[in-house]
N, CA, C and O atoms as CSV, one atom per row, in Angstrom:
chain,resi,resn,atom,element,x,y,z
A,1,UNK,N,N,21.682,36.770,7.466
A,1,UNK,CA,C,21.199,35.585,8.142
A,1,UNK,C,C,20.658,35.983,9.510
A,1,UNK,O,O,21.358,36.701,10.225
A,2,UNK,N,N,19.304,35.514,9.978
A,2,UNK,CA,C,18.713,35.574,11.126
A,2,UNK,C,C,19.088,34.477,12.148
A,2,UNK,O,O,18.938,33.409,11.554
A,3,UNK,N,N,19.439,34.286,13.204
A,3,UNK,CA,C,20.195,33.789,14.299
A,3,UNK,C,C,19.099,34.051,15.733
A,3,UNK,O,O,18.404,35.018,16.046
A,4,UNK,N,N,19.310,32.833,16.330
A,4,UNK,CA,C,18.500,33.587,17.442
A,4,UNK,C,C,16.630,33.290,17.504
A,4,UNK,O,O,15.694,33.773,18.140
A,5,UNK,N,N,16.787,32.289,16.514
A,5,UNK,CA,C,14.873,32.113,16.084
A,5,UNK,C,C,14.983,30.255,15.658
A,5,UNK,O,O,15.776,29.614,14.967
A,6,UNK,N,N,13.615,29.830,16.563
A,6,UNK,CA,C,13.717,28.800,16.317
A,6,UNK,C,C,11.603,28.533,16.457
A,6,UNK,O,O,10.816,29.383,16.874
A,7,UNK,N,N,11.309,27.360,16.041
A,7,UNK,CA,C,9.561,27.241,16.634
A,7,UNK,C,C,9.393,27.436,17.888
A,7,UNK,O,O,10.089,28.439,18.050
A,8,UNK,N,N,8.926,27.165,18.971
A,8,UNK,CA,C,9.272,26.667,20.218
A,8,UNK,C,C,7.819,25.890,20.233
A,8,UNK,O,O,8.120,24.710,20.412
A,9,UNK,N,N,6.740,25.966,20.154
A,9,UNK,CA,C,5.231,25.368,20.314
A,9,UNK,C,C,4.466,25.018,19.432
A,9,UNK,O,O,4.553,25.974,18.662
A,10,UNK,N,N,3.893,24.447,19.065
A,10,UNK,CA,C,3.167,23.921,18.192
A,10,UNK,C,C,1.867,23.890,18.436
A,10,UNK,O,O,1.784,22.861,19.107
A,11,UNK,N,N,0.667,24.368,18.336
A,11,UNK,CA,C,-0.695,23.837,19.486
A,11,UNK,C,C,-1.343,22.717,18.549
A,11,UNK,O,O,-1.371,22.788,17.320
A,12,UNK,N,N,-1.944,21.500,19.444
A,12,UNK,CA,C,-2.541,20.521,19.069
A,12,UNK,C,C,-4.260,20.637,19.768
A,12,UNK,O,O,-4.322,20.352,20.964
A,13,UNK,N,N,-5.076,20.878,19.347
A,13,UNK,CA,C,-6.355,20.629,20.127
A,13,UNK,C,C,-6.885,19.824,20.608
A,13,UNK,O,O,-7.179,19.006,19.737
A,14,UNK,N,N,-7.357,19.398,21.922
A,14,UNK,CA,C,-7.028,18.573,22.176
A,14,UNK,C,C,-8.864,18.099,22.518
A,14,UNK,O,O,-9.728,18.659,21.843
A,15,UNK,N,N,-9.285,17.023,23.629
A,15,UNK,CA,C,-10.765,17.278,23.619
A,15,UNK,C,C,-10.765,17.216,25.397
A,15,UNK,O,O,-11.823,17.340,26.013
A,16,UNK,N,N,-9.662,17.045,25.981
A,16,UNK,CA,C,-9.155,16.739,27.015
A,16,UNK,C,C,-7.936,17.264,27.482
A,16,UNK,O,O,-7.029,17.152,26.657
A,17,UNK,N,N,-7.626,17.803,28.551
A,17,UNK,CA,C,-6.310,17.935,29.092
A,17,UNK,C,C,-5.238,16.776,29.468
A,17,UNK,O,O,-4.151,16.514,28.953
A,18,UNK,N,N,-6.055,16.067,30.745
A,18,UNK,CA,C,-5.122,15.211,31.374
A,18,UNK,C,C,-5.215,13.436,30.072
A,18,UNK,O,O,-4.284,12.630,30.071
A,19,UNK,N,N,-6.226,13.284,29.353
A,19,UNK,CA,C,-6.409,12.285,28.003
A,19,UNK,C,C,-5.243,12.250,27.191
A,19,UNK,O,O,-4.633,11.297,26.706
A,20,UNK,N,N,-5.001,13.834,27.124
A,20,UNK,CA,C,-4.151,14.254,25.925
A,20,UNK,C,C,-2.566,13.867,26.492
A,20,UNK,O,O,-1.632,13.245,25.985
A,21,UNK,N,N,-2.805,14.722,28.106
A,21,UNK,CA,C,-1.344,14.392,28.890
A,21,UNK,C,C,-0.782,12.826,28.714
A,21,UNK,O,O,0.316,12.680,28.178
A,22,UNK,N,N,-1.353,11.937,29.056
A,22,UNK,CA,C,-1.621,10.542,29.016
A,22,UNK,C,C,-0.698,10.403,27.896
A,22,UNK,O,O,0.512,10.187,27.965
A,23,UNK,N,N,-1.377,10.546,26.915
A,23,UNK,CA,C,-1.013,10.089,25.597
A,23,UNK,C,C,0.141,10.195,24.991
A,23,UNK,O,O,0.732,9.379,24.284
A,24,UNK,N,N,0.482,11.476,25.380
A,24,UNK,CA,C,2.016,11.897,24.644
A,24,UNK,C,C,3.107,11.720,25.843
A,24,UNK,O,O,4.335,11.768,25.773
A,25,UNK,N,N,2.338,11.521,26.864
A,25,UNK,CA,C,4.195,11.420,28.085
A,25,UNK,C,C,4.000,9.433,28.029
A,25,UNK,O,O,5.034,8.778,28.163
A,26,UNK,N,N,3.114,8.942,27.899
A,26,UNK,CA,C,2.996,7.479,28.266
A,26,UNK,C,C,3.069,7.251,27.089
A,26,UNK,O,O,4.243,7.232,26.720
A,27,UNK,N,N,2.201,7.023,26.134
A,27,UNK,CA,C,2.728,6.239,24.852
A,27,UNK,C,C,3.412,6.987,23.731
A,27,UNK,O,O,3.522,6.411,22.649
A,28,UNK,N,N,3.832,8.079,23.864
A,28,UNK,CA,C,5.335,8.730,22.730
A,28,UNK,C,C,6.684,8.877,23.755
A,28,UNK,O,O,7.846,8.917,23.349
A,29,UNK,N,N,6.252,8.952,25.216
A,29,UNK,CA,C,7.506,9.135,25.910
A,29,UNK,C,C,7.748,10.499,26.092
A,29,UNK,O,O,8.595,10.823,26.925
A,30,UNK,N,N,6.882,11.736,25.174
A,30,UNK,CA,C,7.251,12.933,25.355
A,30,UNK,C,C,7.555,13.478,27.535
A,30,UNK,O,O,7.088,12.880,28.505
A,31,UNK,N,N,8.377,14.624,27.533
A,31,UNK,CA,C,7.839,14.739,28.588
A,31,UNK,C,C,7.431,16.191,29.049
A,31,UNK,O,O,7.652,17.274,28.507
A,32,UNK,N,N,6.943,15.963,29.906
A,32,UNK,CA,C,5.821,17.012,30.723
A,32,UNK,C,C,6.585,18.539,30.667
A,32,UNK,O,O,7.673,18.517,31.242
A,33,UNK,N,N,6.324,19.468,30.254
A,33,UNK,CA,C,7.506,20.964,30.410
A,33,UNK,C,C,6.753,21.685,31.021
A,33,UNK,O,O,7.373,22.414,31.795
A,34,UNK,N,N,5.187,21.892,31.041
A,34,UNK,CA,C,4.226,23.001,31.900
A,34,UNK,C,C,3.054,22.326,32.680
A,34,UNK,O,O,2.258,21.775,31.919
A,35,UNK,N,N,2.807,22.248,33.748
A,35,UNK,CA,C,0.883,22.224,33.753
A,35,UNK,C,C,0.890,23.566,34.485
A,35,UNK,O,O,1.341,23.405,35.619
A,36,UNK,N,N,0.495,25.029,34.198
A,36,UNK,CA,C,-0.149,25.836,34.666
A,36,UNK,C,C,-1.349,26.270,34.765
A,36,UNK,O,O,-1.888,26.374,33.663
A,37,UNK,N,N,-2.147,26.640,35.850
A,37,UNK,CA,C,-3.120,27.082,35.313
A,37,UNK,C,C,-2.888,28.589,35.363
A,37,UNK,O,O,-2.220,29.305,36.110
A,38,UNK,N,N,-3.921,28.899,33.972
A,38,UNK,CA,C,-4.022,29.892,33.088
A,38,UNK,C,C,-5.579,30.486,32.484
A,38,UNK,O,O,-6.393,29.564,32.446
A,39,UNK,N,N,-6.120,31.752,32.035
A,39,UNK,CA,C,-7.193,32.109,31.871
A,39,UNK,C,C,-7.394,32.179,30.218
A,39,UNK,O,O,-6.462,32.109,29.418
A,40,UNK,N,N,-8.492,32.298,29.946
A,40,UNK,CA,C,-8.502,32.758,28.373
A,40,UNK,C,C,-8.818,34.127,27.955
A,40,UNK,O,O,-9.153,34.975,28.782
A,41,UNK,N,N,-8.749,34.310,27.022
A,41,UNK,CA,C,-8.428,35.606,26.661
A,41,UNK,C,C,-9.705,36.560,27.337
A,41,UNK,O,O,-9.636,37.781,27.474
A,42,UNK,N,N,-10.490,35.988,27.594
A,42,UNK,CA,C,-12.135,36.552,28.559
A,42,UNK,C,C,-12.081,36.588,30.068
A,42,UNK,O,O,-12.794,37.252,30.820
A,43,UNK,N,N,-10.997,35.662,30.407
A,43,UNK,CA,C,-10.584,35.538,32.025
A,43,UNK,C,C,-11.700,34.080,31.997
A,43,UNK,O,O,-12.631,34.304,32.770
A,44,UNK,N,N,-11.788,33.162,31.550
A,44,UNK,CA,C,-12.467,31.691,31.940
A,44,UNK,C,C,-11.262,31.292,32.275
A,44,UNK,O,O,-10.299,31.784,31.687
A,45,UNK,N,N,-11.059,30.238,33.372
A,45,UNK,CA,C,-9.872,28.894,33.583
A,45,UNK,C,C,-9.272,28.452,32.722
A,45,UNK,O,O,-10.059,28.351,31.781
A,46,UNK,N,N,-8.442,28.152,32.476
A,46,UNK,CA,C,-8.039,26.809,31.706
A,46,UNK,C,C,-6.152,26.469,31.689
A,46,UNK,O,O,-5.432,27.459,31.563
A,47,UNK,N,N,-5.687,25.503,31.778
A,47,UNK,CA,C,-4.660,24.863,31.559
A,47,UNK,C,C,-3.629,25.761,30.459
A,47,UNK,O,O,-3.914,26.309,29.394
A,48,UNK,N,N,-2.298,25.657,31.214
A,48,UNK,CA,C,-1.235,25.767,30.150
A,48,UNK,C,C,-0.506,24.380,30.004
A,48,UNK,O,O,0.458,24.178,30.742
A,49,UNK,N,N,-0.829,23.564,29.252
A,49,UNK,CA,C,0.061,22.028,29.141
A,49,UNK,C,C,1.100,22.442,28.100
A,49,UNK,O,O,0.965,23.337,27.265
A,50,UNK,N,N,2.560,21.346,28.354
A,50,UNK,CA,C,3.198,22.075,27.391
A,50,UNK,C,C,3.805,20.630,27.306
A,50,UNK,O,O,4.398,20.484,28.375
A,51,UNK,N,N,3.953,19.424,26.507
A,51,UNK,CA,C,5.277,18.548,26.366
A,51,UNK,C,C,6.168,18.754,24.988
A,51,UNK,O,O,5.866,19.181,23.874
A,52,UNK,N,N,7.325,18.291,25.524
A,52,UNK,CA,C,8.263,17.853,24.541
A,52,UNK,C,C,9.212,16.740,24.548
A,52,UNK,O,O,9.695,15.995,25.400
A,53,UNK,N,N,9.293,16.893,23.370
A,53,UNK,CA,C,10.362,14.901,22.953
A,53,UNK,C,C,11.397,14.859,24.038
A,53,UNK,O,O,11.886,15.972,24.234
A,54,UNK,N,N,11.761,14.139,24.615
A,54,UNK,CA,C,12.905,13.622,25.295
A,54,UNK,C,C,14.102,14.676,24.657
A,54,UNK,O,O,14.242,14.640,23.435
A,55,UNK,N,N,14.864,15.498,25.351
A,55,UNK,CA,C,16.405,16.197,25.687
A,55,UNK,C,C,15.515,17.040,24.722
A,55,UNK,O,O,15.753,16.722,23.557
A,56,UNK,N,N,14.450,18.131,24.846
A,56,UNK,CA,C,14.100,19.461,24.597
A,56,UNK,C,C,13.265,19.553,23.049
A,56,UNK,O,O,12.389,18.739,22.755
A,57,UNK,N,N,13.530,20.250,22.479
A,57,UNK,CA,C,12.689,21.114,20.745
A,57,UNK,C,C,11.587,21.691,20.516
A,57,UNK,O,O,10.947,22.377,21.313
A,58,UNK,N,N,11.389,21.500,19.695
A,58,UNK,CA,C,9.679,22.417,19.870
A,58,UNK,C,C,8.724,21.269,20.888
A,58,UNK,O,O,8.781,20.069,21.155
A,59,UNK,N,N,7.952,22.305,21.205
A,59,UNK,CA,C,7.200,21.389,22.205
A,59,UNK,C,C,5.663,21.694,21.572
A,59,UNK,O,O,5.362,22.463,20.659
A,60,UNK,N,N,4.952,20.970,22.244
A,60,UNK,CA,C,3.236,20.425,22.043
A,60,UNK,C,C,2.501,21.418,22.790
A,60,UNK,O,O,2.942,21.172,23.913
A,61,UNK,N,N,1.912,22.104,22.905
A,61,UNK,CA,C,0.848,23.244,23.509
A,61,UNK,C,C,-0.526,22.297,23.224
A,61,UNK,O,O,-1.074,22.320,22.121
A,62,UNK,N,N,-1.049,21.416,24.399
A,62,UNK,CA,C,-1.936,21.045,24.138
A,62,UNK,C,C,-3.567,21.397,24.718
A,62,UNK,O,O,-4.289,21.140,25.681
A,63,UNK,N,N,-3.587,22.087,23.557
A,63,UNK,CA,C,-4.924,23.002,23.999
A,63,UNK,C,C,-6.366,22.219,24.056
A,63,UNK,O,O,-6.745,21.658,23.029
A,64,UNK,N,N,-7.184,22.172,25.249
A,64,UNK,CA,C,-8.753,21.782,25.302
A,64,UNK,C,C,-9.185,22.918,24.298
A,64,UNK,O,O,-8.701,24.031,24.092
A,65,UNK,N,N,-10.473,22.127,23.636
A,65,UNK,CA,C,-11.206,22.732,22.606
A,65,UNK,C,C,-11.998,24.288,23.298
A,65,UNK,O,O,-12.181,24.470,24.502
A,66,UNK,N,N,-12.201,24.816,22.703
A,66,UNK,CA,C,-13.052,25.917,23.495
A,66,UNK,C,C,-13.862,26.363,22.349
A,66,UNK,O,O,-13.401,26.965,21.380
A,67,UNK,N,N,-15.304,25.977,22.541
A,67,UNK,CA,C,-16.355,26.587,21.673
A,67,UNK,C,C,-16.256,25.335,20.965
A,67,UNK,O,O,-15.405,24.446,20.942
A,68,UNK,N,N,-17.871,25.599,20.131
A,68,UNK,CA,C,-17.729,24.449,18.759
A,68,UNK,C,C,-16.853,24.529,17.356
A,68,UNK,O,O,-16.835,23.700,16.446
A,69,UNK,N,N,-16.330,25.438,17.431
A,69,UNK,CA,C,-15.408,26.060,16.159
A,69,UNK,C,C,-14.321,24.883,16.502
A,69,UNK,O,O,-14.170,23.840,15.867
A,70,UNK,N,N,-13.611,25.304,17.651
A,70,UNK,CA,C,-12.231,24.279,18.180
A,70,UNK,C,C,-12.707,23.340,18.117
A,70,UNK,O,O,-12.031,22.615,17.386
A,71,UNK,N,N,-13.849,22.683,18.602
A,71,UNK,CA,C,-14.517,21.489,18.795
A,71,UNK,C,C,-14.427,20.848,17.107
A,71,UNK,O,O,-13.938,19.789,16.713
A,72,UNK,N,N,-14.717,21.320,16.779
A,72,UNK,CA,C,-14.535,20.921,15.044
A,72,UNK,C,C,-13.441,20.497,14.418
A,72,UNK,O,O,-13.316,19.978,13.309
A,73,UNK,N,N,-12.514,20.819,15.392
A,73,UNK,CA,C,-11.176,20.806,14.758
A,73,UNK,C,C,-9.896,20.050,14.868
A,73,UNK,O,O,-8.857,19.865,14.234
A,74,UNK,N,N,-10.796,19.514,16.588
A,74,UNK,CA,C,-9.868,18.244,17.238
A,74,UNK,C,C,-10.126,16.833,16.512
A,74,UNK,O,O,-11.212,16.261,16.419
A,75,UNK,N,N,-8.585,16.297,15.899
A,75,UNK,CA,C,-8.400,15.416,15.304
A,75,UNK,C,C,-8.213,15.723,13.342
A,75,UNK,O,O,-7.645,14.970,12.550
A,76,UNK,N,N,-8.959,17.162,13.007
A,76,UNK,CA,C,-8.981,17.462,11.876
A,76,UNK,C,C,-7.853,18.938,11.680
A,76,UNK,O,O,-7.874,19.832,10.834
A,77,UNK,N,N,-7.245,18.782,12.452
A,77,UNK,CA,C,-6.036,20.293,12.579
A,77,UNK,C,C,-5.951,20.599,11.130
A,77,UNK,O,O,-6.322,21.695,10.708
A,78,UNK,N,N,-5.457,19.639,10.320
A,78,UNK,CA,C,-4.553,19.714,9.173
A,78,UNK,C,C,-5.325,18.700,8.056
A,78,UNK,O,O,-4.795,17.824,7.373
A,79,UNK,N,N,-7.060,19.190,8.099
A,79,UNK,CA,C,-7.654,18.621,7.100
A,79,UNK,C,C,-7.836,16.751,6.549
A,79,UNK,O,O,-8.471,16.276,5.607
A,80,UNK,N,N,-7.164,16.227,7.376
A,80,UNK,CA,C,-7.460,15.007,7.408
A,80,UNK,C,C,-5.501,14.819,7.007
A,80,UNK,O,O,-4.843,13.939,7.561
A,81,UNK,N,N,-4.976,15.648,6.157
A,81,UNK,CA,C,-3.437,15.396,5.392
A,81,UNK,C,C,-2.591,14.865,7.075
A,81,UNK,O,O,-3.115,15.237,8.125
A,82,UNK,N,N,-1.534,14.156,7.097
A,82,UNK,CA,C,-0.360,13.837,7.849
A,82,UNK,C,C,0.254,15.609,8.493
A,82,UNK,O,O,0.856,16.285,7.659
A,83,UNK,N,N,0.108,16.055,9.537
A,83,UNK,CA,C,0.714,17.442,10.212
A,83,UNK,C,C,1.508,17.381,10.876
A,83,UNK,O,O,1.835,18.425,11.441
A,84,UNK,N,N,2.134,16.329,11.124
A,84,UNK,CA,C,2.910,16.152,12.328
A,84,UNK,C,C,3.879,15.078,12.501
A,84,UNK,O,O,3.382,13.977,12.736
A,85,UNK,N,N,5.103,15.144,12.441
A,85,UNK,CA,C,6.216,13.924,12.178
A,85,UNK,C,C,6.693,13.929,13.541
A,85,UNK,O,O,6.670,14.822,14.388
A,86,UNK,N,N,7.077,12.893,13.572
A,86,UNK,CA,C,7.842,12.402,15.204
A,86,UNK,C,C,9.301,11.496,14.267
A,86,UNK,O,O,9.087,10.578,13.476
A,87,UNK,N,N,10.585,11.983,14.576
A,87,UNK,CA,C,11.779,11.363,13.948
A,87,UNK,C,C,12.035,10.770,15.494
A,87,UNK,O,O,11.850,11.224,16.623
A,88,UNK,N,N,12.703,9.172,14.799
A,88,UNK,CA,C,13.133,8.535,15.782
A,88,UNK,C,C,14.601,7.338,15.322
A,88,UNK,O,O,14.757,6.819,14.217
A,89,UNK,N,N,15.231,7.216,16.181
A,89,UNK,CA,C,16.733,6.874,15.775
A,89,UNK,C,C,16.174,5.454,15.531
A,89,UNK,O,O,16.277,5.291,14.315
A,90,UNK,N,N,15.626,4.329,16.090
A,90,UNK,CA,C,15.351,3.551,15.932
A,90,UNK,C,C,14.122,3.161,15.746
A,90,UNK,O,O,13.458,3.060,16.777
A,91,UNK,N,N,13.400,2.810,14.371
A,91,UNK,CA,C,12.341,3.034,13.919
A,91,UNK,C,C,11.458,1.791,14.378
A,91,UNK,O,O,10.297,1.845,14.782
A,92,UNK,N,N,12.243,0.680,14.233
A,92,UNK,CA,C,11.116,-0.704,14.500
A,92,UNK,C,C,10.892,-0.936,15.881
A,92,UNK,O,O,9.943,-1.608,16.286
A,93,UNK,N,N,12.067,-0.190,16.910
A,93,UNK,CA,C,12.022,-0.493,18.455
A,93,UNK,C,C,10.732,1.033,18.644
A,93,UNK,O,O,9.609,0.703,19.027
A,94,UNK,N,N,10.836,1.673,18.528
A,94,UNK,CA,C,9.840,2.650,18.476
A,94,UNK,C,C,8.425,2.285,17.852
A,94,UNK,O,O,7.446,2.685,18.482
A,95,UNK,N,N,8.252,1.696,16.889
A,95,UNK,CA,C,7.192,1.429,16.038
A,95,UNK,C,C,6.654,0.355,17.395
A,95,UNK,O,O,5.734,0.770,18.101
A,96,UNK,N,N,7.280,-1.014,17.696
A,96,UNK,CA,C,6.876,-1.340,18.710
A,96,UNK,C,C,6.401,-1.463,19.903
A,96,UNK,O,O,5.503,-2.208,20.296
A,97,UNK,N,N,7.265,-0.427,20.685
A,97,UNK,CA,C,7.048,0.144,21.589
A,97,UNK,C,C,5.681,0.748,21.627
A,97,UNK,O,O,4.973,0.540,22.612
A,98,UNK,N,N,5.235,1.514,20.585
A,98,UNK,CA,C,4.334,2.348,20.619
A,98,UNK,C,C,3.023,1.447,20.098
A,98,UNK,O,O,1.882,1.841,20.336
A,99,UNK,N,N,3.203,0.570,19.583
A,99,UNK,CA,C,1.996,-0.485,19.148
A,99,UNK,C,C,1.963,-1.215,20.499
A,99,UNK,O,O,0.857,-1.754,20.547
A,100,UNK,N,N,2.455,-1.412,21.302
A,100,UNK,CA,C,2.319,-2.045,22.920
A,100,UNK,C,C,1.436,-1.213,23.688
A,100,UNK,O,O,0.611,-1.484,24.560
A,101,UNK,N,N,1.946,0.284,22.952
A,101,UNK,CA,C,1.468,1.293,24.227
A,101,UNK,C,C,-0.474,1.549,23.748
A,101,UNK,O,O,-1.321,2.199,24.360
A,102,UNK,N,N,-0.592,0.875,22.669
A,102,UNK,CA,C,-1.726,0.963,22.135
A,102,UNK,C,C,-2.149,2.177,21.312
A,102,UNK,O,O,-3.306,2.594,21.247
A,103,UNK,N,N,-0.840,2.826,20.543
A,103,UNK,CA,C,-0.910,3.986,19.601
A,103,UNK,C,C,-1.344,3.245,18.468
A,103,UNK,O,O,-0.772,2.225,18.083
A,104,UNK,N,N,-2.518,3.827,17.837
A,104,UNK,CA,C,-3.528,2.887,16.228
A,104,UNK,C,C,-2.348,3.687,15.122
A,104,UNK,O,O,-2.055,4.869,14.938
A,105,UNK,N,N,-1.949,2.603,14.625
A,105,UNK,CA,C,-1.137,2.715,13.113
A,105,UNK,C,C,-2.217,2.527,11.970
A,105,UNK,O,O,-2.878,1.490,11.937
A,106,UNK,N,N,-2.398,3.551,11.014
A,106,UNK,CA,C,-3.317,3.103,9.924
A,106,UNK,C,C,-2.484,2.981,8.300
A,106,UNK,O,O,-2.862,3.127,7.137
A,107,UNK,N,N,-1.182,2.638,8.959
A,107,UNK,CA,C,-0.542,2.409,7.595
A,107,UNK,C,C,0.795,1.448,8.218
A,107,UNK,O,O,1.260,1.877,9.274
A,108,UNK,N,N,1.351,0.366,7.726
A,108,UNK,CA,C,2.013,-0.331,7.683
A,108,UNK,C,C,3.308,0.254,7.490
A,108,UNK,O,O,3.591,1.014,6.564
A,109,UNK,N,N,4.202,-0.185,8.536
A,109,UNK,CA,C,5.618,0.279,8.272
A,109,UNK,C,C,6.029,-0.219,6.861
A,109,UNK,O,O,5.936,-1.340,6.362
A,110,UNK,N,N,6.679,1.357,6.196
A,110,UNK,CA,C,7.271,1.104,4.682
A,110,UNK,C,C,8.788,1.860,4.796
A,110,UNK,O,O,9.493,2.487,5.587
A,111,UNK,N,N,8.771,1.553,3.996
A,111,UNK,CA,C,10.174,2.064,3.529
A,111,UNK,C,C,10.123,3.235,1.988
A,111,UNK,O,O,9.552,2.928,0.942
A,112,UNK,N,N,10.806,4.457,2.207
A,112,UNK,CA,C,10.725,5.506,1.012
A,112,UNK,C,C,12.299,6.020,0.568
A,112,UNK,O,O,13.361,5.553,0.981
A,113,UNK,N,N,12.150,6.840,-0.149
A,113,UNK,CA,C,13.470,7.256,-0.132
A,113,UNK,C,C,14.279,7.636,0.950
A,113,UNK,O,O,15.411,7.225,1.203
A,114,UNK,N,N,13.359,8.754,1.792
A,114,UNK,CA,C,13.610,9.842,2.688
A,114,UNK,C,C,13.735,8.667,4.256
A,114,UNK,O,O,14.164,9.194,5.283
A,115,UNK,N,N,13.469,7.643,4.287
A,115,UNK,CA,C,13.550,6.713,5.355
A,115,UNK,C,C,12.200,5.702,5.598
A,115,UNK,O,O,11.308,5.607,4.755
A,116,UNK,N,N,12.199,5.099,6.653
A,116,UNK,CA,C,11.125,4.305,7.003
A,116,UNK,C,C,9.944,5.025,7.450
A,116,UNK,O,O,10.288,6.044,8.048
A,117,UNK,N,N,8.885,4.906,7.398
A,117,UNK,CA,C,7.438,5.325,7.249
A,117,UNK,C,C,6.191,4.360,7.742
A,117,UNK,O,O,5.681,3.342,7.273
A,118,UNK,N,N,5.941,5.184,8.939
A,118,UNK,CA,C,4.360,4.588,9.402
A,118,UNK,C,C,3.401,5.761,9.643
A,118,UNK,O,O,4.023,6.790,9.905
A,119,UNK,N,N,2.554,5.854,9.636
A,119,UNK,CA,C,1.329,6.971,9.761
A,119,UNK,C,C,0.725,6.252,10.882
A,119,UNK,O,O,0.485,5.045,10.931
A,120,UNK,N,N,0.447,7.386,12.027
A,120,UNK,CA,C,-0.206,6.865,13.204
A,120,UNK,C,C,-1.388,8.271,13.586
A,120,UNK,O,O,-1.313,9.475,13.340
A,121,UNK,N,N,-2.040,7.753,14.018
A,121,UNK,CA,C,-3.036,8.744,15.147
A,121,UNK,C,C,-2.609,9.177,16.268
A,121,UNK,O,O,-2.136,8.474,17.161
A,122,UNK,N,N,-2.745,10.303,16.286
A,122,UNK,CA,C,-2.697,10.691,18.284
A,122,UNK,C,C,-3.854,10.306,18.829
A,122,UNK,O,O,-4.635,9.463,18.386
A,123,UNK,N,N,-4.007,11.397,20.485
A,123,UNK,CA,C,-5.489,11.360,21.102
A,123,UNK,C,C,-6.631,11.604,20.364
A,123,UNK,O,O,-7.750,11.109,20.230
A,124,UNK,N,N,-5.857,12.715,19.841
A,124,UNK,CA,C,-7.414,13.414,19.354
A,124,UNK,C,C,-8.003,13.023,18.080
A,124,UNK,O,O,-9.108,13.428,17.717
A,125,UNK,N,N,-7.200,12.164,17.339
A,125,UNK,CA,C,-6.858,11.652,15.785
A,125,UNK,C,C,-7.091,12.470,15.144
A,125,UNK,O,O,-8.168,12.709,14.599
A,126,UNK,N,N,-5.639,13.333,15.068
A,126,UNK,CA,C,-4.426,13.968,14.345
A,126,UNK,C,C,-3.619,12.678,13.468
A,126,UNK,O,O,-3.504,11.561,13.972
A,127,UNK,N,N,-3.192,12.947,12.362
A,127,UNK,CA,C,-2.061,11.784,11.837
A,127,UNK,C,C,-0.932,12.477,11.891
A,127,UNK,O,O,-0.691,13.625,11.516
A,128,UNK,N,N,-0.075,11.451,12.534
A,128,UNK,CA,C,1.478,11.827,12.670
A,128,UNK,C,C,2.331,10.546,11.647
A,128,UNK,O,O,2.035,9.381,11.379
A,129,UNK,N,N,3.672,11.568,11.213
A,129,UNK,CA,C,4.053,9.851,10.270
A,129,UNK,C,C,5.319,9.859,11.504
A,129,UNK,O,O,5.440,10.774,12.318
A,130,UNK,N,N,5.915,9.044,11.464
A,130,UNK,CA,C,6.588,8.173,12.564
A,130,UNK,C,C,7.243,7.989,11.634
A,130,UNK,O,O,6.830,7.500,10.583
A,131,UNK,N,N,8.799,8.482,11.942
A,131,UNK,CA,C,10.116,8.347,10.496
A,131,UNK,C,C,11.197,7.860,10.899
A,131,UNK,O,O,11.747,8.442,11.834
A,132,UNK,N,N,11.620,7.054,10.516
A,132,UNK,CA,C,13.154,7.032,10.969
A,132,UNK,C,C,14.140,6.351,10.130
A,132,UNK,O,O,13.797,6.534,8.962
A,133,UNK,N,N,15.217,5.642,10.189
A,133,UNK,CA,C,16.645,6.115,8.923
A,133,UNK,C,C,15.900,4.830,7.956
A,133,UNK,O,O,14.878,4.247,8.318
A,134,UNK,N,N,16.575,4.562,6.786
A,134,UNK,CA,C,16.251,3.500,5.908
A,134,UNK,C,C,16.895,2.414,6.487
A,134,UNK,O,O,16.819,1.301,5.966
């Protein structure tokens, strides 16, 4: 057994830095873990953003697009499929919350085996499903 290994980052592309910041500390609540600035692998500028969910886990690396390749890719990470789950203890106070904060739901809270189920968009429209207990 390996011990000692966990994700820590995830990168999301983003089309914006401070858009993207917005989005995940104000309407998911995530919070803020980096703004550095940082170069790219050529020495150009650019941002190290880093959030994560409330009390720590893998966190969000939210990267500005660079080039038209990345550019292609913000909002389509994971082919149009759901990439990204957000678990939450209370699903309808959350579901709410986040329909206030003006996060677009394109699927109606359901119910599955595995728990309650909504599919939402981020900034960049990425789909995240939004889960929590039955």
């Amino acid at each position: 057994m390996i011990t000692g290994m966990r994700i820590d980052l995830v990168t999301i592309v983003v089309d914006d830095y401070d858009r993207a910041l917005e989005f995940f500390t104000g309407a998911l609540r995530f919070e803020p873990a980096e703004d550095s600035p940082s170069l790219t692998n050529d020495g150009r500028p650019k941002r190290w953003v880093v959030v994560r969910p409330p009390g720590g886990g893998t966190g969000l690396l939210l990267a500005r697009a660079d080039g038209e390749r990345q550019r292609a890719a913000v909002g389509d990470q994971v082919a149009g499929r759901v990439g990204f789950f957000l678990r939450v203890d209370d699903f309808d106070a959350a579901h709410r919350r986040m329909t206030a904060a003006g996060v677009e739901f394109v699927t109606a809270p359901r119910t599955e085996p595995y728990g309650r189920i909504a599919v939402f968009l981020d900034v960049a429209g990425n789909r995240w499903d939004l889960l929590g207990p039955a």
